[in-house]
C-alpha positions as CSV (number, residue, x, y, z in Angstrom):
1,X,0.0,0.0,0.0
2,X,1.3,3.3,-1.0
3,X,2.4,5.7,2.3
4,X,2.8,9.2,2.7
5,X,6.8,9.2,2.6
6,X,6.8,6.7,-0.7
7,X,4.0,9.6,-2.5
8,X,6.8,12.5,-1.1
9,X,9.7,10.5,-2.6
10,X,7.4,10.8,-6.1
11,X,6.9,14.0,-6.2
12,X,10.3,15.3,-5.1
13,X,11.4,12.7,-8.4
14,X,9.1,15.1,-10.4
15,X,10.0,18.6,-9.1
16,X,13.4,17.6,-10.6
17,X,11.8,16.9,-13.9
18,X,10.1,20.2,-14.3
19,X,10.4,23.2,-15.7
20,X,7.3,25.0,-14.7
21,X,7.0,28.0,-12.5
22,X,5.3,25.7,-10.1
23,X,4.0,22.6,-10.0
24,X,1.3,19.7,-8.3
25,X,1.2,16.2,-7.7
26,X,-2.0,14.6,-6.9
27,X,-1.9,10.9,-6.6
28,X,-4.5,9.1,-4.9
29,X,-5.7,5.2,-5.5
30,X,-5.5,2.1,-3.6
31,X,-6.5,-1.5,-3.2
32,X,-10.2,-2.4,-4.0
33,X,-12.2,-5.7,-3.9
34,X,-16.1,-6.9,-4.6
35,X,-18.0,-9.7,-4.6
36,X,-21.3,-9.4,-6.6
37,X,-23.9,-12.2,-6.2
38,X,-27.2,-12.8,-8.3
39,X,-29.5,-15.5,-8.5
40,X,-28.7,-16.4,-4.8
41,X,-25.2,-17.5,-6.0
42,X,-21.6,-15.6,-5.9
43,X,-21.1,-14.8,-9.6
44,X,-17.6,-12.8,-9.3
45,X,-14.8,-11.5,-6.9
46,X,-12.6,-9.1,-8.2
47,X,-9.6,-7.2,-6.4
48,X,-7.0,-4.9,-7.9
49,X,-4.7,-1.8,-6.5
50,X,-4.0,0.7,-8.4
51,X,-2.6,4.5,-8.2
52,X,-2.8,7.6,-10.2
53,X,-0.4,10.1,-10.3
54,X,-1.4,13.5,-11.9
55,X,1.1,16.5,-12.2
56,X,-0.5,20.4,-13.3
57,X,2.4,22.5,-14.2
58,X,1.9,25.9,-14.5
59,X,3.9,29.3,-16.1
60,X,2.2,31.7,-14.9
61,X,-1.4,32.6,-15.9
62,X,-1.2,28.8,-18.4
63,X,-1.6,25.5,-16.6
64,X,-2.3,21.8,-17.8
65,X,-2.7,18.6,-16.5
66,X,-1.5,15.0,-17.2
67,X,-2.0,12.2,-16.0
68,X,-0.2,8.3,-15.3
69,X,-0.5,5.4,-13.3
70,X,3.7,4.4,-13.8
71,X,6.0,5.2,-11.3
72,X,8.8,4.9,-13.1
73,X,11.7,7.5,-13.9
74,X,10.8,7.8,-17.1
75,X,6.8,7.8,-17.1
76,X,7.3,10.6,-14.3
77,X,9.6,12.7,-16.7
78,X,7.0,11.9,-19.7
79,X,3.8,13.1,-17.7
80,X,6.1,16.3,-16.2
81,X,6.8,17.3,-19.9
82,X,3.3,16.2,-21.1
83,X,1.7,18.7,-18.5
84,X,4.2,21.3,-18.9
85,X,3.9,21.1,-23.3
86,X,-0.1,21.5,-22.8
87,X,0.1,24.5,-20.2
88,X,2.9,26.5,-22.6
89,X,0.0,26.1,-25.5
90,X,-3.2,27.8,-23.1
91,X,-4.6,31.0,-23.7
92,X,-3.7,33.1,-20.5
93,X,-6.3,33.0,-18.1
94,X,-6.0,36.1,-16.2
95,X,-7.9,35.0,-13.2
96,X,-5.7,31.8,-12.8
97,X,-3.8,32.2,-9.1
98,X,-0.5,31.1,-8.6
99,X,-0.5,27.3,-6.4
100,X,-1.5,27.2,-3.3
101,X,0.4,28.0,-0.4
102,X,-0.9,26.7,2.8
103,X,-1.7,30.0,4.2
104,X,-5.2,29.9,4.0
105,X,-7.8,28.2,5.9
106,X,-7.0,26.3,9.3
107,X,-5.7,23.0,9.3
108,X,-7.1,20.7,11.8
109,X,-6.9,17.1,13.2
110,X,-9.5,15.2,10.5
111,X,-11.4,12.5,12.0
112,X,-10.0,8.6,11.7
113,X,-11.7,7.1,8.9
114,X,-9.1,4.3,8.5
115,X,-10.3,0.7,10.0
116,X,-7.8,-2.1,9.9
117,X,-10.6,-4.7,10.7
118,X,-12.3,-3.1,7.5
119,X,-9.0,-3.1,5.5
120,X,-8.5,-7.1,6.5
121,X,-11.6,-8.1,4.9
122,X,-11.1,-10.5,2.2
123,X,-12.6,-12.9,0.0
124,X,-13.9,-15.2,2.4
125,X,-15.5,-12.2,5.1
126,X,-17.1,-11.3,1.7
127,X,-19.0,-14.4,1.1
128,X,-19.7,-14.2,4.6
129,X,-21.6,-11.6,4.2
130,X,-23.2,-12.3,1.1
131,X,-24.3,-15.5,2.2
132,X,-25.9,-14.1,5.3
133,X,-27.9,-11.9,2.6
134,X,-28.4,-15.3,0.5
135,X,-29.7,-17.4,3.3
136,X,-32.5,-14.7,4.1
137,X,-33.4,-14.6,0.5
138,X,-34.1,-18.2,0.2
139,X,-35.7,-18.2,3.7
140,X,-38.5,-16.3,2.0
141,X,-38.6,-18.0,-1.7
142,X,-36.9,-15.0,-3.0
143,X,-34.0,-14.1,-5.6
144,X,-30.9,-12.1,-4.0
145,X,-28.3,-10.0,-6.0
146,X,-26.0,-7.5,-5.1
147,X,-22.6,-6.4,-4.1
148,X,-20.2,-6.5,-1.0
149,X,-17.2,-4.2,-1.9
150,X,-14.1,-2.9,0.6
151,X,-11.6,-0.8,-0.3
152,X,-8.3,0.5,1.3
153,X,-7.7,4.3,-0.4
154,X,-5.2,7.1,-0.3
155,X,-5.3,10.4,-1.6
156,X,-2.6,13.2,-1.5
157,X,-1.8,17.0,-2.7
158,X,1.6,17.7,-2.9
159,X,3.0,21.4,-4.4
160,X,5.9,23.4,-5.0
161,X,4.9,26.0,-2.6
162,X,5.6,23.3,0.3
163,X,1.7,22.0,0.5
164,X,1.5,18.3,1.5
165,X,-1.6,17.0,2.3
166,X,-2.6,13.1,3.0
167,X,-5.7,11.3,3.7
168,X,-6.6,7.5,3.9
169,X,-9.7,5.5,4.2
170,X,-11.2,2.4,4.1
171,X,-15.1,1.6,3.3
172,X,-17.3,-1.0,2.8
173,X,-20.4,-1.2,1.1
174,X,-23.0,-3.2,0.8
175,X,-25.9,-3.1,-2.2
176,X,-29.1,-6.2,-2.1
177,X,-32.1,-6.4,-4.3
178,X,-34.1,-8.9,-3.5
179,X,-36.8,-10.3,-6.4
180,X,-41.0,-11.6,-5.9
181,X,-42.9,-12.5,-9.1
182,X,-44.2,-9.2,-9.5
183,X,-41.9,-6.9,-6.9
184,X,-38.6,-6.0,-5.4
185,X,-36.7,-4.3,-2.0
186,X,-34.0,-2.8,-1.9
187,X,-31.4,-1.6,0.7
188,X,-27.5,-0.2,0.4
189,X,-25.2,1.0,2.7
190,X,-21.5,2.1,3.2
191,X,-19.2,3.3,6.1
192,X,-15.6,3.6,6.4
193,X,-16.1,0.8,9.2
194,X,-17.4,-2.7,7.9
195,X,-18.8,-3.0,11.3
196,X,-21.4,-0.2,10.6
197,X,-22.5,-2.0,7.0
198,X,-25.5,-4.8,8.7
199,X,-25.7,-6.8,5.5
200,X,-28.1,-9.5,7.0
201,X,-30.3,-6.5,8.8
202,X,-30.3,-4.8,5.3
203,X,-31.4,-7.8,3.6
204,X,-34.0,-8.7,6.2
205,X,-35.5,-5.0,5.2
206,X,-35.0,-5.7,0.9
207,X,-37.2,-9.1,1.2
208,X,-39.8,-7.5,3.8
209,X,-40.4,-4.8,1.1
210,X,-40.6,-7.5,-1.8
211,X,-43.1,-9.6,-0.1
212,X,-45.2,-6.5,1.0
213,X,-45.1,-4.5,-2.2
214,X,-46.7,-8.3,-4.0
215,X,-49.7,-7.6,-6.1
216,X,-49.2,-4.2,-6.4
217,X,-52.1,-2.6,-6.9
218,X,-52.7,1.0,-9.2
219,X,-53.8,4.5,-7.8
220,X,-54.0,7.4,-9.8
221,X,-51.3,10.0,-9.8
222,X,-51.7,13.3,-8.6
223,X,-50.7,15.3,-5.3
224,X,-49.9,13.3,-2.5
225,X,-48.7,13.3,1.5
226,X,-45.2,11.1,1.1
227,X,-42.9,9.2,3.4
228,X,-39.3,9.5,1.5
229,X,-37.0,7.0,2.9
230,X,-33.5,8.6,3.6
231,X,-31.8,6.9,0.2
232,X,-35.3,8.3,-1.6
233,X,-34.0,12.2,0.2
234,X,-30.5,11.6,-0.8
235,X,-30.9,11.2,-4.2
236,X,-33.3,13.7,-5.1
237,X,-31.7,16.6,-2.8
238,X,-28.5,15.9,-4.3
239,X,-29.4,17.6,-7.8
240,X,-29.4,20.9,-6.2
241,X,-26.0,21.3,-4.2
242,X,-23.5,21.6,-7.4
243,X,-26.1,25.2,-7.2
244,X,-24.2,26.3,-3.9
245,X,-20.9,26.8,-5.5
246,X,-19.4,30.5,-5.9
247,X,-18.4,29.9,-9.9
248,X,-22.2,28.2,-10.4
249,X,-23.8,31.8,-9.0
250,X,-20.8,33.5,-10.9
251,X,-21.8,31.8,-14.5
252,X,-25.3,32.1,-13.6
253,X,-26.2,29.1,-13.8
254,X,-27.3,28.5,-10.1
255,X,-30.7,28.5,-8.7
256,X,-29.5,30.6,-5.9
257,X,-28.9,33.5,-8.2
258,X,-30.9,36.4,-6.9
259,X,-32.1,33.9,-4.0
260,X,-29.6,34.5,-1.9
261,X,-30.4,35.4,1.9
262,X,-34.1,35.1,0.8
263,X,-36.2,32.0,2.6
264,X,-37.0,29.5,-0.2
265,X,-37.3,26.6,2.1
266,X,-39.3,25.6,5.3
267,X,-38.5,26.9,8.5
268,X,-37.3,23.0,9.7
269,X,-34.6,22.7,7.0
270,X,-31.0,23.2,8.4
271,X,-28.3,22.5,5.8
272,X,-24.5,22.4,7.1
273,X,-21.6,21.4,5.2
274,X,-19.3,19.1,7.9
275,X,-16.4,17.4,6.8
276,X,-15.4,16.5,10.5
277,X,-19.2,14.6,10.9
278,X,-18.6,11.7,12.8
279,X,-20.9,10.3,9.6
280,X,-19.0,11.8,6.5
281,X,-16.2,10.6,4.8
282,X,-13.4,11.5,2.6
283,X,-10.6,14.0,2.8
284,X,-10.9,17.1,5.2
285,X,-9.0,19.7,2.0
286,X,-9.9,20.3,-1.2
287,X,-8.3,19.8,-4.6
288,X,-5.3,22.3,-4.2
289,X,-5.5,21.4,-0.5
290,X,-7.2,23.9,0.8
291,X,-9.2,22.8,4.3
292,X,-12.3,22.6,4.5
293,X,-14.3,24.6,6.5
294,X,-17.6,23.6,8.3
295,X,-20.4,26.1,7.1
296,X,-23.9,26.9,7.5
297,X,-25.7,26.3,3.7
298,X,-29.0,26.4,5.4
299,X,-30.8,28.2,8.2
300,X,-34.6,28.0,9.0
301,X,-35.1,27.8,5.5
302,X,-33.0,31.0,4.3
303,X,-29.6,30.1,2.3
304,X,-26.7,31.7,4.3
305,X,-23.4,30.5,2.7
306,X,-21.5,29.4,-0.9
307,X,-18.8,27.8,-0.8
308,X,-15.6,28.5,-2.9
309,X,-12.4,27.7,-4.0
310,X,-9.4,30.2,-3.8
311,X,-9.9,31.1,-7.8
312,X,-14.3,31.6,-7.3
313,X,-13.7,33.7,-4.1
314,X,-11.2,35.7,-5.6
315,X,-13.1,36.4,-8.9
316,X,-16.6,37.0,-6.9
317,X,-14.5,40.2,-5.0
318,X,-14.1,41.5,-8.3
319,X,-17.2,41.1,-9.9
320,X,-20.7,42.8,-9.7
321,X,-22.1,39.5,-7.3
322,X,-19.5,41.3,-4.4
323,X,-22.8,43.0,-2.7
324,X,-24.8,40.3,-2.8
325,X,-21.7,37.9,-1.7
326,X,-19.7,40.0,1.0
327,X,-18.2,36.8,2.7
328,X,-16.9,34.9,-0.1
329,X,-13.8,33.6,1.1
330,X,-11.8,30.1,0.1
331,X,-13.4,27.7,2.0
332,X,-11.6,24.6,0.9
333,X,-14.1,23.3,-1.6
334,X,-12.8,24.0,-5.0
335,X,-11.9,20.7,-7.5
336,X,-8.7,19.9,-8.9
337,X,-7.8,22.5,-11.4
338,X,-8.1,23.1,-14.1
339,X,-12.2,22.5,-14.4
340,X,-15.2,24.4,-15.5
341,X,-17.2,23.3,-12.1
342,X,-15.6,25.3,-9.3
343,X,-16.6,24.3,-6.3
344,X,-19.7,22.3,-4.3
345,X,-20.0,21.0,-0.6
346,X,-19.3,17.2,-0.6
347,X,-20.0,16.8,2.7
348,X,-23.8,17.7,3.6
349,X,-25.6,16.8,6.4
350,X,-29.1,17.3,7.2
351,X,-29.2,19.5,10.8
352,X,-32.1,18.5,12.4
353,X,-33.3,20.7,15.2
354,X,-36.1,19.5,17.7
355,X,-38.2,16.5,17.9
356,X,-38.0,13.5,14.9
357,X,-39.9,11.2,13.9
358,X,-39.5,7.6,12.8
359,X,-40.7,6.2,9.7
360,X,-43.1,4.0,11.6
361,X,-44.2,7.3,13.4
362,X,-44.5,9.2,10.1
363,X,-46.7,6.5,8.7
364,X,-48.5,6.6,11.8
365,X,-49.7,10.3,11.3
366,X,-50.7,9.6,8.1
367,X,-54.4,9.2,6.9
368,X,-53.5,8.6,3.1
369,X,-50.1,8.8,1.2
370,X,-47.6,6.7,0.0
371,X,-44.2,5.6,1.0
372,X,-40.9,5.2,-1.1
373,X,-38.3,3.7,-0.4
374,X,-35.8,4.8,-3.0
375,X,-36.6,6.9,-6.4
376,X,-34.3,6.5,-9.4
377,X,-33.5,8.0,-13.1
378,X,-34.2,11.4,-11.9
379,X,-33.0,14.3,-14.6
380,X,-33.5,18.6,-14.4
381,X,-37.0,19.6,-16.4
382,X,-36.2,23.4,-14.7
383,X,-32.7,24.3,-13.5
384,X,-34.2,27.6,-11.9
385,X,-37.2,26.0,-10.1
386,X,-35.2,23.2,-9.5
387,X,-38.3,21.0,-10.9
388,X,-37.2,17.7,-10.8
389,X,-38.1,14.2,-13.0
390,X,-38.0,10.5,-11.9
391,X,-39.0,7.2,-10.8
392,X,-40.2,4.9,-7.5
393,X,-38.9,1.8,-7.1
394,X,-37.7,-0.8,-5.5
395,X,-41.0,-0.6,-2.7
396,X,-43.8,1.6,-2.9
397,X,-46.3,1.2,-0.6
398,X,-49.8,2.8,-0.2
399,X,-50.7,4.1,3.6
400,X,-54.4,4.4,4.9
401,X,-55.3,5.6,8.2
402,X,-51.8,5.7,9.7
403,X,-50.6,1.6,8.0
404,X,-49.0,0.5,5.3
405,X,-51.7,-1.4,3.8
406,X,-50.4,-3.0,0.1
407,X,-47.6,-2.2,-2.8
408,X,-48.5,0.0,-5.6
409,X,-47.3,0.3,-8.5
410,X,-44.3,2.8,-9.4
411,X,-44.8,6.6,-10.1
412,X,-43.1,8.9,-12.3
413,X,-43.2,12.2,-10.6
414,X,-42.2,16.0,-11.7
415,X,-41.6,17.9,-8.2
416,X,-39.8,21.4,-7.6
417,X,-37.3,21.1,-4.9
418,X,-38.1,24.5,-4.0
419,X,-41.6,23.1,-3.0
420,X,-40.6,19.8,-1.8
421,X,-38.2,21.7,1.0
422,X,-41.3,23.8,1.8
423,X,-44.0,21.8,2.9
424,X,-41.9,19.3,5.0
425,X,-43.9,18.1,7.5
426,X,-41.6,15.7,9.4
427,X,-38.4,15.0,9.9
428,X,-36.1,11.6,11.5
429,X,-32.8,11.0,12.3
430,X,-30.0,12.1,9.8
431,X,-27.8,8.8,9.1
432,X,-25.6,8.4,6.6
433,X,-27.5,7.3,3.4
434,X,-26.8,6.0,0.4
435,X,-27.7,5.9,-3.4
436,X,-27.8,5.8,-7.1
437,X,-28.3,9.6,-8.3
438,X,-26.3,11.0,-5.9
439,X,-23.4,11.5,-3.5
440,X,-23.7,10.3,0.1
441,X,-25.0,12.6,2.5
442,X,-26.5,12.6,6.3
443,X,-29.9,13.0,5.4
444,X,-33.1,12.1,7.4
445,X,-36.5,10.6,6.1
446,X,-39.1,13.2,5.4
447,X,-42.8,13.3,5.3
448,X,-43.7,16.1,2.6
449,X,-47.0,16.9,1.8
450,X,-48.4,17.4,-1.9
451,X,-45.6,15.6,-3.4
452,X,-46.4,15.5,-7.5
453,X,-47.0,12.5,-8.9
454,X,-47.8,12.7,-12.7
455,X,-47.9,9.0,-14.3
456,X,-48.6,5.6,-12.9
457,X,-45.8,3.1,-14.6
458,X,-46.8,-0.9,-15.4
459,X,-44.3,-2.3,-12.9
């Protein structure tokens, strides 16, 4: 496994290659493994290890990247003088910073997210684990597939300017559908600590949603009071927090432009950004390094903060958006550069203030709605309005007078996230959720009345 020292040795091997004003290392990689299962039977195991190198030179306002995955002398000089021939042929950008220096933002111990029980897991604690998602399937007549992955990772910023940065990780993740006749439940999970993925608990939840969503019967679509699951929050919230990056408002292309300070939510929704959450994961900088700072995105419904990498903050001061933006500041956010994206939090979490509610509790002071479990294939109809397209699936269930009384079947809905985070009516636990559409987040469930529903699919 590649350590901190071996990546330094690298990129003191490049310095001596370049040429550049000043130049970047990233490298980042590691061993992964997974054992995917269908049909109640392993069907493949797979490991590998792997690690990326990637070097941006820069002379002054040009830079480039390049990339390789050889550590040898010469690949190291080749990628040095690939990055270093693309950044001499740029156009000048005259808002391009010189590297990062370390004197911005406070560093600060980052949480452990390195398990060596997690990191041990091999092939055999795999099948462990899928066959304890197996044996429930078969229990209950059902078909199981899915996944059980662990990985080991690094990642690392290193700079002429004297920046070194290092993080490493471990996770394990766990993925089960489980398959009726004419239904399906679902469940996934990850942590950076296998002991926190319960694949037998997950699957136990999967096949109790396939045999209660059997027969699924058909309601018409319209406006409804709905129970989102916290995988069903995560990956329809997800589509709007690329919008809460400086060079997003900047281009205009953020739905926070001209919303900014206003209340567009309900007075229950508290958004932070945390990378220090005992719940997140990943790296505690940014892609020059920068740390990350913990923000408020979210208060009572009004959008307080951006966030921003050096180059956003530092155009936003110049620019016509400095009234409505007074605080933008690098807050460790920004992407490896060169990109057209900027910035966005990558570590949300849902702050819940005051009492929650269960799901069981949420379907309990329900007369009629419907509850999801996860929705899927979700695409922008309105970046402004945030309006929102997509699918149930995987357990949709209709509630009448405070129970889940049968399976329906699946709903394509168009919903405005705008209006979604404004008639919230409940709110459980955040935990750390998991998806398709989106990244992870800590996210509760939600009960949100007069969801949209606008077509009633054949599955």
């Amino acid at each position: 496994m590649l350590n901190q020292d071996r990546a330094r040795e690298l990129f003191e091997k490049i310095r001596k290659h370049s040429t550049s004003d000043q130049i970047e290392m990233l490298i980042g990689g590691g061993k992964s493994a997974l054992t995917r299962f269908a049909n109640n039977t392993i069907l493949q195991n797979v490991a590998d290890e792997n690690y990326d190198i990637s070097v941006r030179a820069q002379f002054g306002g040009r830079t480039a990247r390049a990339s390789t995955n050889k550590w040898d002398d010469e690949s190291l000089r080749r990628v040095v003088k690939s990055a270093e021939e693309l950044a001499r042929v740029q156009e000048e950008d005259p808002d391009l910073l010189p590297m990062y220096d370390g004197k911005i933002g406070s560093a600060y111990q980052a949480p452990n997210r390195f398990h060596d029980a997690t990191a041990a897991m091999g092939a055999t604690e795999r099948a462990d684990e899928v066959a304890s998602m197996v044996t429930v399937a078969k229990k209950g007549g059902l078909n199981s597939a899915g996944v059980f992955a662990t990985s080991e990772q690094v990642e690392g910023v290193f700079n002429s300017l004297g920046v070194e940065r290092w993080h490493r990780q471990t996770m394990a993740e766990a993925s089960v559908t489980m398959t009726a006749p004419d239904s399906t439940g679902w469940q996934k999970a990850n942590s950076p600590d296998a002991a926190n993925v319960d694949a037998r608990a997950m699957a136990e939840t999967a096949a109790e949603k396939a045999k209660l969503s059997a027969s699924p019967k058909e309601i018409a679509a319209g406006k409804y009071t709905v129970v989102l699951e916290p995988s069903a929050v995560l990956d329809i919230i997800g589509f709007m927090f690329w919008d809460f990056g400086g060079l997003s408002l900047l281009d205009q292309r953020s739905f926070l432009n001209n919303r900014m300070g206003k209340k567009i939510f309900g007075d229950n929704i508290h958004i932070i950004d945390d990378p220090r959450h005992p719940l997140q994961s990943g790296a505690t900088w940014d892609g020059e390094g920068v740390p990350r700072e913990p923000l408020t995105l979210v208060e009572g419904g009004v959008v307080k903060n951006l966030v921003y990498a050096r180059g956003s903050a530092a155009r936003i001061r110049k620019s016509e958006f400095v009234a409505q933006l007074p605080n933008a500041h690098p807050t460790g956010h920004g992407f490896p550069l060169p990109n057209e994206m900027g910035e966005a939090p990558m570590n949300v979490v849902f702050d819940v203030k005051g009492s929650k509610q269960t799901v069981k509790e949420m379907v309990g002071g329900t007369e009629r709605g419907i509850l999801v479990t996860r929705l899927w294939y979700i695409r922008e109809v309105d970046p402004y309005e945030k309006i929102l397209t997509g699918m149930t699936r995987d357990g949709t269930f209709l509630i009448e007078n405070g129970r889940v009384t049968h399976g329906l079947r699946n709903f394509r809905f168009n919903e405005s996230l705008l209006h979604m985070l404004s008639n919230v009516e409940a709110l459980g636990e955040p935990v750390r959720a998991s998806g398709e559409e989106a990244f992870d987040m800590v996210v509760p469930a939600m009960k949100v009345r007069d969801f949209n529903f606008t077509e009633v699919t054949k599955f």
